[in-house]
MIDREN-655106 format. One record per atom (N, C-alpha, C): x, y, z; atom name; residue in one letter; residue number from 1. Coordinates in Angstrom, 1 decimal, padded with zeros to 4 digits. Layout:
N
+--------+--------+--------+----+----+-----+
:      X :      Y :      Z : at : aa :   i :
+--------+--------+--------+----+----+-----+
:      X :      Y :      Z : CA :  a : NUM :
...
+--------+--------+--------+----+----+-----+
***
This chain:
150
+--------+--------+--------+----+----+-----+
:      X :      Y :      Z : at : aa :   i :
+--------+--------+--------+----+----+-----+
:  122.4 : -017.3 : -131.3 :  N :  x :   1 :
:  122.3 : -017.3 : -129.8 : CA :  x :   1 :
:  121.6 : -018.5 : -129.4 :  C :  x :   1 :
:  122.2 : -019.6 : -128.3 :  N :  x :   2 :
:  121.7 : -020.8 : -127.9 : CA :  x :   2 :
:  120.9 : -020.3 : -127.1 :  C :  x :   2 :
:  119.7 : -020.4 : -126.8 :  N :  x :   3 :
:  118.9 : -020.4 : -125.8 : CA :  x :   3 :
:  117.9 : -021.9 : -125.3 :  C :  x :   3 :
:  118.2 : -022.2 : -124.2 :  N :  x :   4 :
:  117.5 : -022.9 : -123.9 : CA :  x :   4 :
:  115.5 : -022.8 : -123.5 :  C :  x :   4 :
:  115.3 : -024.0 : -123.5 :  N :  x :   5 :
:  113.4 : -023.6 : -122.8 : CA :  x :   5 :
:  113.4 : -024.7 : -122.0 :  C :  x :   5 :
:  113.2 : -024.0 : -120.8 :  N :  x :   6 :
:  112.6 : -024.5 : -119.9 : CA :  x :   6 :
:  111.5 : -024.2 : -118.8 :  C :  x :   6 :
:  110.5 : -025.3 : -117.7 :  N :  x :   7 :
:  109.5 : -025.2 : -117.6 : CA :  x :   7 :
:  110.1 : -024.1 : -116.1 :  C :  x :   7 :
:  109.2 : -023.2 : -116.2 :  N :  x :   8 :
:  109.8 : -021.6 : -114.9 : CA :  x :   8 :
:  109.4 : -022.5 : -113.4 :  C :  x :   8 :
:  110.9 : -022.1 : -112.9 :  N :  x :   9 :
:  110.8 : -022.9 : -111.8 : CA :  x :   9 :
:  110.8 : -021.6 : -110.4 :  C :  x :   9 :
:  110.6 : -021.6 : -109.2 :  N :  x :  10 :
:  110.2 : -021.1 : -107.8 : CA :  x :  10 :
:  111.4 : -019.9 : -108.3 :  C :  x :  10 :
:  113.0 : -020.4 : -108.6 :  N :  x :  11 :
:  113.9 : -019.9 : -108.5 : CA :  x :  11 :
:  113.7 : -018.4 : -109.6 :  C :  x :  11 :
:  112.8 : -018.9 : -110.5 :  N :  x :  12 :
:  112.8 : -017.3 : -111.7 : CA :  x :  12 :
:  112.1 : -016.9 : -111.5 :  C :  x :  12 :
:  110.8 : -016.3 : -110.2 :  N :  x :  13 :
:  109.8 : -016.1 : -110.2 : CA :  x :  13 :
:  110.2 : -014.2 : -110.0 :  C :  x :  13 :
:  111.4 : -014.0 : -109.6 :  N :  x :  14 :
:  111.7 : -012.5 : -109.3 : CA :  x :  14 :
:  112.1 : -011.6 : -110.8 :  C :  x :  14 :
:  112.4 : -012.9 : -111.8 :  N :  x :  15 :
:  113.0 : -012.5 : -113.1 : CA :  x :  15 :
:  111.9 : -012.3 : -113.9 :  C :  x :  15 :
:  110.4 : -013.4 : -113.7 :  N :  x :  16 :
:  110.0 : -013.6 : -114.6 : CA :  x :  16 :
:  108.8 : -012.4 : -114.1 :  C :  x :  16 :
:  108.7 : -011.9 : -112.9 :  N :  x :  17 :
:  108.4 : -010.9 : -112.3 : CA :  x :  17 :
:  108.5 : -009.7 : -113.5 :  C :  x :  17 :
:  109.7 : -008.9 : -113.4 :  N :  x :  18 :
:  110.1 : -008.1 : -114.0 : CA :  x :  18 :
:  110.0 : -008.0 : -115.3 :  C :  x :  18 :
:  109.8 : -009.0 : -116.3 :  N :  x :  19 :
:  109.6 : -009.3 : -117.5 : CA :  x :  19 :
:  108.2 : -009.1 : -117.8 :  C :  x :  19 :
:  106.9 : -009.7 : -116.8 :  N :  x :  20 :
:  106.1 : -009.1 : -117.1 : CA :  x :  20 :
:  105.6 : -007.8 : -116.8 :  C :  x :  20 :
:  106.0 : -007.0 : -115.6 :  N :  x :  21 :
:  106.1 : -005.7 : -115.8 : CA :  x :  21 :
:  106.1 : -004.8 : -117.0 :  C :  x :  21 :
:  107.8 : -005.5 : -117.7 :  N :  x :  22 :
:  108.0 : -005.0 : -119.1 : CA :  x :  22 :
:  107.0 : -004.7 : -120.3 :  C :  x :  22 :
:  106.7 : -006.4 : -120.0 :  N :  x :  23 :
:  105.4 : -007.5 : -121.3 : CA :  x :  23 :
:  104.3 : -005.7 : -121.0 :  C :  x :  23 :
:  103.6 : -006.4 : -120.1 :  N :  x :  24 :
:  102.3 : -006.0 : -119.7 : CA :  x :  24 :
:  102.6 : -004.1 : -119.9 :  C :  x :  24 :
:  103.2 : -003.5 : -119.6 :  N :  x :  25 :
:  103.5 : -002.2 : -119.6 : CA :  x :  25 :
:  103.8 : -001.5 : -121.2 :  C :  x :  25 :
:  103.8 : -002.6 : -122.0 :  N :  x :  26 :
:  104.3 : -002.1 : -123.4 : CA :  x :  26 :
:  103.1 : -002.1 : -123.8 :  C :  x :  26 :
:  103.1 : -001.8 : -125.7 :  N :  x :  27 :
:  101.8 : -001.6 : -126.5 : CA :  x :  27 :
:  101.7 : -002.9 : -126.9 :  C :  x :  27 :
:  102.2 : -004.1 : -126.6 :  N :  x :  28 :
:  102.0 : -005.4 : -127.0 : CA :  x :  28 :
:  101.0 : -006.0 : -126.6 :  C :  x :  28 :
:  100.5 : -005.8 : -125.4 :  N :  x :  29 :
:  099.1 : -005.8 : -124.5 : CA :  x :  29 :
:  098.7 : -004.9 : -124.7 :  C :  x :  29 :
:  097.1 : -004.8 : -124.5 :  N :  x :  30 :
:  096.2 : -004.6 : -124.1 : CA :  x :  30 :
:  095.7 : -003.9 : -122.9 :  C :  x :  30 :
:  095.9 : -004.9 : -121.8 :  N :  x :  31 :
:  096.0 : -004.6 : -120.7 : CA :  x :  31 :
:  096.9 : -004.5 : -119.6 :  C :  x :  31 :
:  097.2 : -003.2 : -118.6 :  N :  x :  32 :
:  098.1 : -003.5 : -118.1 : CA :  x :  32 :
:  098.3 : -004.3 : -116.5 :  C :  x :  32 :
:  097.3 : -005.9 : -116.3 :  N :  x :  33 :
:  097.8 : -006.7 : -115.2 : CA :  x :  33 :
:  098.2 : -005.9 : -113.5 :  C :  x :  33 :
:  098.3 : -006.3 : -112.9 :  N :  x :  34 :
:  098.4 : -005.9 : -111.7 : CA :  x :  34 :
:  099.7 : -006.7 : -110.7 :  C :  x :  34 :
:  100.4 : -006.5 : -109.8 :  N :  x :  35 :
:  101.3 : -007.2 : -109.0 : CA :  x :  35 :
:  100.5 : -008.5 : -108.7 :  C :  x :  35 :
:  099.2 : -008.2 : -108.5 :  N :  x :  36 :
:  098.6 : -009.3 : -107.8 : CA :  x :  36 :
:  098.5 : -010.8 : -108.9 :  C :  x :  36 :
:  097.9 : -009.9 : -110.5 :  N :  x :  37 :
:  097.7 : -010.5 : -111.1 : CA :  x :  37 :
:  099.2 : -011.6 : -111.4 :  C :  x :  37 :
:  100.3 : -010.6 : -111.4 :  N :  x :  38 :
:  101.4 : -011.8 : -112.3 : CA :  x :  38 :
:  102.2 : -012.5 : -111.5 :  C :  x :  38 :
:  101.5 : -012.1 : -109.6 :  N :  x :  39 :
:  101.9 : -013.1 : -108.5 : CA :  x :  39 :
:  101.0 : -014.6 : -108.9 :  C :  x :  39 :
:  100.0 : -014.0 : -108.9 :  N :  x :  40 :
:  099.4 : -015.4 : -108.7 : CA :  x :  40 :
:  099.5 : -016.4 : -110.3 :  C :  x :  40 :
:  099.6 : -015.7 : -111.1 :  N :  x :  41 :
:  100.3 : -016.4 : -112.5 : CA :  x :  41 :
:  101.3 : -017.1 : -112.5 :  C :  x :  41 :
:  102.4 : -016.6 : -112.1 :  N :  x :  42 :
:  103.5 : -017.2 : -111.6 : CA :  x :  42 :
:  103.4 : -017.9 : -110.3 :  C :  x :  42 :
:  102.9 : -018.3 : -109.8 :  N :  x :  43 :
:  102.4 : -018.8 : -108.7 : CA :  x :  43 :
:  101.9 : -020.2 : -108.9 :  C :  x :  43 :
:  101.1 : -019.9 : -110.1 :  N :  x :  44 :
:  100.2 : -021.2 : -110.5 : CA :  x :  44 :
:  101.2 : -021.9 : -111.8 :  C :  x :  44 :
:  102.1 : -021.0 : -112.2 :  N :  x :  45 :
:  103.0 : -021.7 : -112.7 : CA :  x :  45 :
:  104.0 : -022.9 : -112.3 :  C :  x :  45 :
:  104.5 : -021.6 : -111.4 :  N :  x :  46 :
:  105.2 : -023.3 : -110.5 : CA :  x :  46 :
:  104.9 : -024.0 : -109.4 :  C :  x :  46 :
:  103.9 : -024.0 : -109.3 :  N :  x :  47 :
:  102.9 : -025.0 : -108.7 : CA :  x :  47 :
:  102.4 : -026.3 : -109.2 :  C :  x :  47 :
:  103.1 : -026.0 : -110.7 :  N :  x :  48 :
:  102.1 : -026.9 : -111.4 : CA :  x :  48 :
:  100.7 : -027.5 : -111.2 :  C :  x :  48 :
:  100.1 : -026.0 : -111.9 :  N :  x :  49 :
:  098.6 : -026.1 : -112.3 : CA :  x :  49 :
:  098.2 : -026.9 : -113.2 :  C :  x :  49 :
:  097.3 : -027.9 : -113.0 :  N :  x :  50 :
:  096.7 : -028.3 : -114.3 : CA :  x :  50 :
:  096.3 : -027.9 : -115.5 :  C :  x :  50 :
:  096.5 : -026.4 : -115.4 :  N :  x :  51 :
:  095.6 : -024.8 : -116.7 : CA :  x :  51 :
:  096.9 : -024.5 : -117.0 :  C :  x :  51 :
:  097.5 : -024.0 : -116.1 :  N :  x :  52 :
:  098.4 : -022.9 : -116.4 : CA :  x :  52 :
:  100.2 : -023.4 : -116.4 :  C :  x :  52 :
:  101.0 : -023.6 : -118.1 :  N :  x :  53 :
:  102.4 : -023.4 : -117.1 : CA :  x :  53 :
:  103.0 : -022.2 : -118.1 :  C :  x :  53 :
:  104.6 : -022.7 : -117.2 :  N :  x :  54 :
:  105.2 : -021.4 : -117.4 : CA :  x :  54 :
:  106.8 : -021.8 : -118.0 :  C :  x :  54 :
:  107.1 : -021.2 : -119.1 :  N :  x :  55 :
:  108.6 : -021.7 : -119.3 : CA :  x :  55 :
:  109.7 : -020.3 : -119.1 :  C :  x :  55 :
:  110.5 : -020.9 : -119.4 :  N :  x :  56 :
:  111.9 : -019.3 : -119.3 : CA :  x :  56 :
:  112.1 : -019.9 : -120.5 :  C :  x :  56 :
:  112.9 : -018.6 : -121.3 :  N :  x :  57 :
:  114.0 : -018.6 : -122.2 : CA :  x :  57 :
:  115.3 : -018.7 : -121.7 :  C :  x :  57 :
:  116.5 : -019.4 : -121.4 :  N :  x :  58 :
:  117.5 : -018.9 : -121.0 : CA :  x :  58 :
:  119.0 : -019.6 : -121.6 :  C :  x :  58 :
:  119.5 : -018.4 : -121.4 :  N :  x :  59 :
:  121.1 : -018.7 : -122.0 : CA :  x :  59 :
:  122.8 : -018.3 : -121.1 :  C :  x :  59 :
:  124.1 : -017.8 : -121.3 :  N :  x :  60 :
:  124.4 : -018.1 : -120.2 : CA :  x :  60 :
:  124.5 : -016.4 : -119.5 :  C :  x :  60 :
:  123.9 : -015.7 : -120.5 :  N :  x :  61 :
:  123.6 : -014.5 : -119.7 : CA :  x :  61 :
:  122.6 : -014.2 : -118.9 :  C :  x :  61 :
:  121.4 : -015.6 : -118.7 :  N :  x :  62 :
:  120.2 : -015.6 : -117.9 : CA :  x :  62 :
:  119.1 : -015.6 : -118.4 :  C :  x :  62 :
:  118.2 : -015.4 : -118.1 :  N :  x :  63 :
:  117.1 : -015.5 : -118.7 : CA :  x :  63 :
:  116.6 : -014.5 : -119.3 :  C :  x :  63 :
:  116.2 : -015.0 : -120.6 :  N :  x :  64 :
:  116.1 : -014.0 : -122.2 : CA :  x :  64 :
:  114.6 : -013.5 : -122.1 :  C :  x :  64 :
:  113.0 : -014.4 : -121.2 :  N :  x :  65 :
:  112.2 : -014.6 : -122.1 : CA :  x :  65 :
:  111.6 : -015.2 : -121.4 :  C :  x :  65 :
:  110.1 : -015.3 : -121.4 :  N :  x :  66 :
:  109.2 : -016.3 : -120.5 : CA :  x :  66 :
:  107.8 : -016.6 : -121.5 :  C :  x :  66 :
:  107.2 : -017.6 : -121.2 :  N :  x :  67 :
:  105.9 : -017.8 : -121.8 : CA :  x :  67 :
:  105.0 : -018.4 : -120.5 :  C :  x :  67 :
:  103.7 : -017.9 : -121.2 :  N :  x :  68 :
:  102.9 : -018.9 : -120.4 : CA :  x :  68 :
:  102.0 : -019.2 : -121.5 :  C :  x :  68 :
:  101.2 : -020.5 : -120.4 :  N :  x :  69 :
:  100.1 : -021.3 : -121.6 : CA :  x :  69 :
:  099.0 : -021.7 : -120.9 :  C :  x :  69 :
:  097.9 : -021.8 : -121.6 :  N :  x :  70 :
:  096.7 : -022.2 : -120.4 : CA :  x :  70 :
:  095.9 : -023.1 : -121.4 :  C :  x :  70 :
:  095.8 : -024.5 : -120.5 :  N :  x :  71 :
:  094.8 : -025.7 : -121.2 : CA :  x :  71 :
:  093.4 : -025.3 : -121.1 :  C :  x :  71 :
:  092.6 : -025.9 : -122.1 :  N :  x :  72 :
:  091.2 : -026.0 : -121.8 : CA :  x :  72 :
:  091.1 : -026.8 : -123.3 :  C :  x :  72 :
:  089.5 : -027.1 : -123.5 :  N :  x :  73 :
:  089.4 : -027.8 : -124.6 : CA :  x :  73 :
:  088.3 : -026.8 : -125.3 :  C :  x :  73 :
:  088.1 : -026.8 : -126.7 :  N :  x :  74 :
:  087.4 : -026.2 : -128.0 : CA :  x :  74 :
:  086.4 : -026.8 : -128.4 :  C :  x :  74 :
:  085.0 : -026.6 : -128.2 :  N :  x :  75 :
:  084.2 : -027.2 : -128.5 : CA :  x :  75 :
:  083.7 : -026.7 : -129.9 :  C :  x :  75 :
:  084.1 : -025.6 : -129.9 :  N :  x :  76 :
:  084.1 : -025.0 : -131.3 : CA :  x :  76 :
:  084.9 : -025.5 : -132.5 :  C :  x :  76 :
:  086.1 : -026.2 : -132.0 :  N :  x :  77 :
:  087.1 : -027.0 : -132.8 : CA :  x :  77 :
:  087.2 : -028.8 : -132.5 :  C :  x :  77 :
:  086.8 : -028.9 : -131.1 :  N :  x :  78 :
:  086.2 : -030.1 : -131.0 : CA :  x :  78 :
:  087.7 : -031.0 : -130.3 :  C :  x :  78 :
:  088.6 : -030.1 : -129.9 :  N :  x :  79 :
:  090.2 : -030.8 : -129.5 : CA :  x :  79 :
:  090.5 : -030.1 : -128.2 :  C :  x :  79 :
:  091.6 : -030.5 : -127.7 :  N :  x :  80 :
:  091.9 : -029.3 : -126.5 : CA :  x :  80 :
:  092.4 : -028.1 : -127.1 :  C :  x :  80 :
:  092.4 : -027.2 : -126.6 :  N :  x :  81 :
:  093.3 : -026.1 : -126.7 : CA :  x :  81 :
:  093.9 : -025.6 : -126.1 :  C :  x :  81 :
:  095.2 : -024.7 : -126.5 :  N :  x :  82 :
:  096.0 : -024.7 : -126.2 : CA :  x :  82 :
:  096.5 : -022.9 : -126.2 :  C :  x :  82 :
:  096.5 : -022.5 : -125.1 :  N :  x :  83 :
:  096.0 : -021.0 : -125.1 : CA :  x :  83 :
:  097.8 : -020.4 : -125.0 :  C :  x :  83 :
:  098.5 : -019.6 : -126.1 :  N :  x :  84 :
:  099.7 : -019.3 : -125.7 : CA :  x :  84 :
:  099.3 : -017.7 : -124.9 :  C :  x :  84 :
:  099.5 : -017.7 : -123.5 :  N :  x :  85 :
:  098.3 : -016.4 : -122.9 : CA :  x :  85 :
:  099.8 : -015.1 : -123.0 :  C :  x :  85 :
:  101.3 : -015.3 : -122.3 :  N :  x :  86 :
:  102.1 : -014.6 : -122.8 : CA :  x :  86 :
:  103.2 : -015.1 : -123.6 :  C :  x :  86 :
:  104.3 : -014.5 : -124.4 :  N :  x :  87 :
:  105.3 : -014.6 : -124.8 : CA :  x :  87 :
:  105.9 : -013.7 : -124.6 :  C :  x :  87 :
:  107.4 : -013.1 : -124.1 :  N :  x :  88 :
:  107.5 : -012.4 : -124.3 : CA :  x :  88 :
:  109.4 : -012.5 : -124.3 :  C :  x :  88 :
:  109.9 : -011.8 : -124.8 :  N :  x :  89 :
:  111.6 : -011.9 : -125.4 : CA :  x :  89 :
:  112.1 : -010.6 : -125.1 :  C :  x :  89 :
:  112.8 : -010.5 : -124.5 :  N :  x :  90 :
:  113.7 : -009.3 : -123.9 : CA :  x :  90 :
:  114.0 : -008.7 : -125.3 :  C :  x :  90 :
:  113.9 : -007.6 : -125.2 :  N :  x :  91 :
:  114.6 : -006.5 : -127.0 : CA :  x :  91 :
:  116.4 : -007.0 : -127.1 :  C :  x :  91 :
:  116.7 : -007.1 : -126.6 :  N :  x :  92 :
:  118.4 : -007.3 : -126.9 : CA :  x :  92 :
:  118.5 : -009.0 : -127.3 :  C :  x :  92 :
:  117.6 : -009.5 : -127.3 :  N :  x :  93 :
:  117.3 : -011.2 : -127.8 : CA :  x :  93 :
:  116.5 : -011.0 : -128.5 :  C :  x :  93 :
:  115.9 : -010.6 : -129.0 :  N :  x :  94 :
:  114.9 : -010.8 : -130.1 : CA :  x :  94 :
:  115.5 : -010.9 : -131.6 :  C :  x :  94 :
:  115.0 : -011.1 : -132.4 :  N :  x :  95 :
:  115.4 : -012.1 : -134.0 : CA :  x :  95 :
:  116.0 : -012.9 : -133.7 :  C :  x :  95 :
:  116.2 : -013.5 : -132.9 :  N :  x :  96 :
:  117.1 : -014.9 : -132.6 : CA :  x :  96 :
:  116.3 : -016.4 : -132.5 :  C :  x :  96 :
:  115.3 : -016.2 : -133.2 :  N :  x :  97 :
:  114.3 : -017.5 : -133.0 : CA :  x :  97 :
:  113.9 : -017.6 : -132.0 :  C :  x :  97 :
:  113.9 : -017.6 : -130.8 :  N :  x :  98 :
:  113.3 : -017.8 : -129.5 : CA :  x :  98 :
:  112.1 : -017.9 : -129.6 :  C :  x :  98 :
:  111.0 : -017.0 : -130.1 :  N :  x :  99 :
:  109.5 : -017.2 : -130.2 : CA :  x :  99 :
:  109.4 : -018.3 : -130.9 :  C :  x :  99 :
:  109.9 : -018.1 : -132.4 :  N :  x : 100 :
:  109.7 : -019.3 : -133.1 : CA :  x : 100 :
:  109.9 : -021.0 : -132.9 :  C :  x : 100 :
:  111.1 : -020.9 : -131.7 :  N :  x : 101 :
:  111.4 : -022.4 : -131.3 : CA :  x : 101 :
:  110.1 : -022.6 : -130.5 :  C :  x : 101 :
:  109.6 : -021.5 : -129.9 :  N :  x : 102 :
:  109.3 : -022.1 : -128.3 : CA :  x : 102 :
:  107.5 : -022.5 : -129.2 :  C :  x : 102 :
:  107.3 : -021.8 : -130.0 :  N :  x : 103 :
:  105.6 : -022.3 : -130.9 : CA :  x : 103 :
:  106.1 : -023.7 : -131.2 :  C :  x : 103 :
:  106.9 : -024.1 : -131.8 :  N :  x : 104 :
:  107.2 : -025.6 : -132.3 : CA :  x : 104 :
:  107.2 : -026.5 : -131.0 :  C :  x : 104 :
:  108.3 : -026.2 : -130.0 :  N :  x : 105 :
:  108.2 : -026.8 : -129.0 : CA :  x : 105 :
:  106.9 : -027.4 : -128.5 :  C :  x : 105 :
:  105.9 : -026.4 : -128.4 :  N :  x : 106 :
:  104.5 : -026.2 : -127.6 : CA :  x : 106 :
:  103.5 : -027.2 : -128.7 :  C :  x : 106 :
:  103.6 : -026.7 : -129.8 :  N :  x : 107 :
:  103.0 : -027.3 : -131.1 : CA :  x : 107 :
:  103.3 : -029.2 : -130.8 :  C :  x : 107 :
:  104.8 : -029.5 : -130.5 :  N :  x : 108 :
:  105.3 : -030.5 : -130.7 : CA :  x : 108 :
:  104.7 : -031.0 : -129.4 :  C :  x : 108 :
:  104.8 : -030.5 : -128.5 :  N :  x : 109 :
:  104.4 : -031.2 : -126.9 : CA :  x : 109 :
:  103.0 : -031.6 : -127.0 :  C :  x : 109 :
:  101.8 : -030.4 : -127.7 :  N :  x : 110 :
:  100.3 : -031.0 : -127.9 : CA :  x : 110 :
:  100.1 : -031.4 : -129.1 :  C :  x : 110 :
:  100.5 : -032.4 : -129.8 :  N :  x : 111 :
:  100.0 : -032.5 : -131.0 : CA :  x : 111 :
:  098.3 : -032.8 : -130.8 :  C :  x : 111 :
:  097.6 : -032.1 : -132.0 :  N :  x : 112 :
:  095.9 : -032.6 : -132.2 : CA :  x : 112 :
:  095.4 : -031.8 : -131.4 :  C :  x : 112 :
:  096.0 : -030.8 : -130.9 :  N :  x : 113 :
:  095.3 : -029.1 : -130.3 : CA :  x : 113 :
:  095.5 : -028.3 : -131.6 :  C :  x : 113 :
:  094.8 : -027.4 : -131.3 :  N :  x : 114 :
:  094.1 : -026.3 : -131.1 : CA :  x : 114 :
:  094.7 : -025.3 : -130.6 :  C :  x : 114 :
:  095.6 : -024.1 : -131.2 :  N :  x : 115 :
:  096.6 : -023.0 : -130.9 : CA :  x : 115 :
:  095.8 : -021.8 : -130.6 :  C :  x : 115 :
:  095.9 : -021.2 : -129.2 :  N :  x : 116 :
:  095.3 : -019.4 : -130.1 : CA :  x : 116 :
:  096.0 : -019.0 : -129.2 :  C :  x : 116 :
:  095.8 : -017.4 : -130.2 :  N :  x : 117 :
:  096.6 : -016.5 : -128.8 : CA :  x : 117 :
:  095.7 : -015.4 : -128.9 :  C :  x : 117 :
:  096.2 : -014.1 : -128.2 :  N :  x : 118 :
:  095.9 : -012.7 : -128.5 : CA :  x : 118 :
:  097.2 : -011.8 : -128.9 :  C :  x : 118 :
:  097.0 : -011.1 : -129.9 :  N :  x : 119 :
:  098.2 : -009.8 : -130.2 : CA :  x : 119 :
:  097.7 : -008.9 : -130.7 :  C :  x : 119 :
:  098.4 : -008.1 : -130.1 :  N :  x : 120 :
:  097.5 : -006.2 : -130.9 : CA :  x : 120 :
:  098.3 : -006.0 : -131.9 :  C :  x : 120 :
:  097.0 : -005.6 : -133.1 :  N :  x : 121 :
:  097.8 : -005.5 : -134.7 : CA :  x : 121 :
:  098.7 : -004.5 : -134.8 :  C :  x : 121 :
:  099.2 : -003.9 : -133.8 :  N :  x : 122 :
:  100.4 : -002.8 : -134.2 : CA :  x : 122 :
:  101.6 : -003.9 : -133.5 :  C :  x : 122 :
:  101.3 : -004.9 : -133.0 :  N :  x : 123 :
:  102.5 : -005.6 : -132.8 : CA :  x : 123 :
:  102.8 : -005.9 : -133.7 :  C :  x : 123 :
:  103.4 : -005.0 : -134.8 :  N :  x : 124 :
:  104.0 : -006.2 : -136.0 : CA :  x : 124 :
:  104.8 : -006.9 : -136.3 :  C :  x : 124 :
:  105.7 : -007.0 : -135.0 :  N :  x : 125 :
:  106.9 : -008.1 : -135.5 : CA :  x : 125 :
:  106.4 : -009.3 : -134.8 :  C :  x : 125 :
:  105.5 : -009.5 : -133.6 :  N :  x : 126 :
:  104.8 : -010.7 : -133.3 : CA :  x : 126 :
:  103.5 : -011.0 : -134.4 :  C :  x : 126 :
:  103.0 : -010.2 : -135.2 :  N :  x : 127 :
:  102.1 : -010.7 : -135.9 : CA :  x : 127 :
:  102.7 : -011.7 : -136.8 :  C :  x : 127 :
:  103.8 : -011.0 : -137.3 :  N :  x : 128 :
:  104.3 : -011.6 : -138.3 : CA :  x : 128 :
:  104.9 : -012.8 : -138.2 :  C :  x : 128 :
:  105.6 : -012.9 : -137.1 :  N :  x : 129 :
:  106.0 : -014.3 : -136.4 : CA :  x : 129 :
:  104.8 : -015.7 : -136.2 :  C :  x : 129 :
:  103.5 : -015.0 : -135.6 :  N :  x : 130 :
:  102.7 : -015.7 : -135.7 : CA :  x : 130 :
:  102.3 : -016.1 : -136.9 :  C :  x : 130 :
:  102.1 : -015.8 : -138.2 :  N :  x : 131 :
:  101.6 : -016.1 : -139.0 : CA :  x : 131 :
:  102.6 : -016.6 : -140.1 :  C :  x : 131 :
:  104.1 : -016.6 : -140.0 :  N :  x : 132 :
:  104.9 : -017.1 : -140.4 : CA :  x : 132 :
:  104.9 : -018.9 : -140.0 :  C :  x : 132 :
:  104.2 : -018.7 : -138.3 :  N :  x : 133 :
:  103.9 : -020.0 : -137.9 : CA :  x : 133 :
:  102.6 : -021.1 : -138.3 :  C :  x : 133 :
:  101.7 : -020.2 : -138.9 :  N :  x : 134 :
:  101.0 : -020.6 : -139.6 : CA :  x : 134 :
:  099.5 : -020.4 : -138.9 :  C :  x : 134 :
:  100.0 : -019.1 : -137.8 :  N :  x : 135 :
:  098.6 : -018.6 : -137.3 : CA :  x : 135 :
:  097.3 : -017.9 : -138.5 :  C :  x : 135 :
:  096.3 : -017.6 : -137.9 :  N :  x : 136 :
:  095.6 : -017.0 : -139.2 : CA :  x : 136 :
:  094.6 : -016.0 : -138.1 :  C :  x : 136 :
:  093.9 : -014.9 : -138.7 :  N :  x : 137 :
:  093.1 : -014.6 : -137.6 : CA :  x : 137 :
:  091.6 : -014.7 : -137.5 :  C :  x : 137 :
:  091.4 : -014.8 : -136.3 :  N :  x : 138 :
:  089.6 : -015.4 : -136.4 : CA :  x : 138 :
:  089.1 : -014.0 : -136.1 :  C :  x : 138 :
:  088.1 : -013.8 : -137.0 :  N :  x : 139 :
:  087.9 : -012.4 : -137.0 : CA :  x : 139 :
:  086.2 : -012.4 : -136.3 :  C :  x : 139 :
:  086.6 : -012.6 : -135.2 :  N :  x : 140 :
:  085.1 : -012.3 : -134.1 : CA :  x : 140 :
:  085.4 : -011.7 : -133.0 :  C :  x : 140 :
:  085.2 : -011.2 : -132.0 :  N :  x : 141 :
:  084.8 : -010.2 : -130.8 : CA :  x : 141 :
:  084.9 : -011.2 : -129.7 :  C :  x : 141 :
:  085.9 : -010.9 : -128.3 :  N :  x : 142 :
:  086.1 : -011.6 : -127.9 : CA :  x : 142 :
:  085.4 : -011.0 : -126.4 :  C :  x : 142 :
:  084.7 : -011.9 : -126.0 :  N :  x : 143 :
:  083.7 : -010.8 : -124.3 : CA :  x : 143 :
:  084.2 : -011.3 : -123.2 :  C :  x : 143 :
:  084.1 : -011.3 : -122.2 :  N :  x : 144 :
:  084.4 : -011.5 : -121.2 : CA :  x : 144 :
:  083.7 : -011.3 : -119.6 :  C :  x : 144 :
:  083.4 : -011.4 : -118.6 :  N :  x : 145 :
:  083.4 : -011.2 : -117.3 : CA :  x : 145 :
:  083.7 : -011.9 : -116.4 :  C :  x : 145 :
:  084.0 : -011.2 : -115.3 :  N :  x : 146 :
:  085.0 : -012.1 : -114.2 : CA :  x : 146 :
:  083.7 : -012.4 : -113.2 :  C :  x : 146 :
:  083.8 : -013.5 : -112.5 :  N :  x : 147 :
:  082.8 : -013.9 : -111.5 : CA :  x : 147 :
:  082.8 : -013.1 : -110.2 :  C :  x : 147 :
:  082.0 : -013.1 : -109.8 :  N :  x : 148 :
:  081.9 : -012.2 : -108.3 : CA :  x : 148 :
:  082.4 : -013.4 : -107.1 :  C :  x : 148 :
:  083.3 : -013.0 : -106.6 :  N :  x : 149 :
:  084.2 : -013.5 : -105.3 : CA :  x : 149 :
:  083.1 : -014.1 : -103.8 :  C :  x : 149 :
:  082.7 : -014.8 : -103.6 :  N :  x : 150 :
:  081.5 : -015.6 : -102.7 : CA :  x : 150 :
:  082.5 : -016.4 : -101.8 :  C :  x : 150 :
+--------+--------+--------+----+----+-----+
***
């Protein structure tokens, strides 16, 4: 299956919509995101954010597949990095490489970064893909809090 990658434009924002519905609603997350949340994602995707973009998978039955990615730099690793934040591949596409092209792609676009993602260990066919790619896991506790709105 030929699939193309490309960067998600204004026009897939109703496709790439629905996809994360999908993503976010399954056991592959964690968390299940908000309308608001994967407006303004997609939003800052094709806006072209300086942090955040966004690609499709697509072929000539449409669009297979979306990713996003978010810059920042690793002081821990000391390079930028390179945050793959979704991936996600429609079930009727999936084993067709598509994850796998689009890591090389992203790999090939930042060379001298710094890759990470998040996956829940019962995802095992993305675990395995990641680490087929030559991910490994860092085994620390990841925290968080969001800022108060002023």
């Amino acid at each position: 299956m030929h699939c193309m990658i490309r960067k998600m434009e204004e026009k897939d924002k109703k496709q790439v919509m629905e996809m994360m519905r999908a993503f976010y609603s399954s056991p592959a997350v964690f968390t299940n995101g908000s309308e608001e949340i994967f407006e303004a994602d997609i939003n800052h995707c094709v806006a072209n954010s300086p942090y955040l973009e966004g690609y499709v998978f697509e072929n000539t039955d449409g669009l297979q597949g979306y990713a996003m990615i978010a810059k920042s730099f690793s002081t821990e690793f000391g390079k930028p990095c390179i945050w793959i934040e979704d991936l996600y591949v429609k079930n009727e596409s999936r084993g067709h490489g598509i994850g796998n092209r689009f890591l090389k792609e992203i790999e090939s676009k930042y060379p001298g970064s710094v890759f990470r993602l998040e996956v829940e260990a019962e995802n095992e066919r993305a675990v395995n893909l990641y680490q087929k790619s030559g991910y490994t896991v860092i085994p620390y506790m990841e925290m968080k809090k969001e800022a108060d709105h002023r």
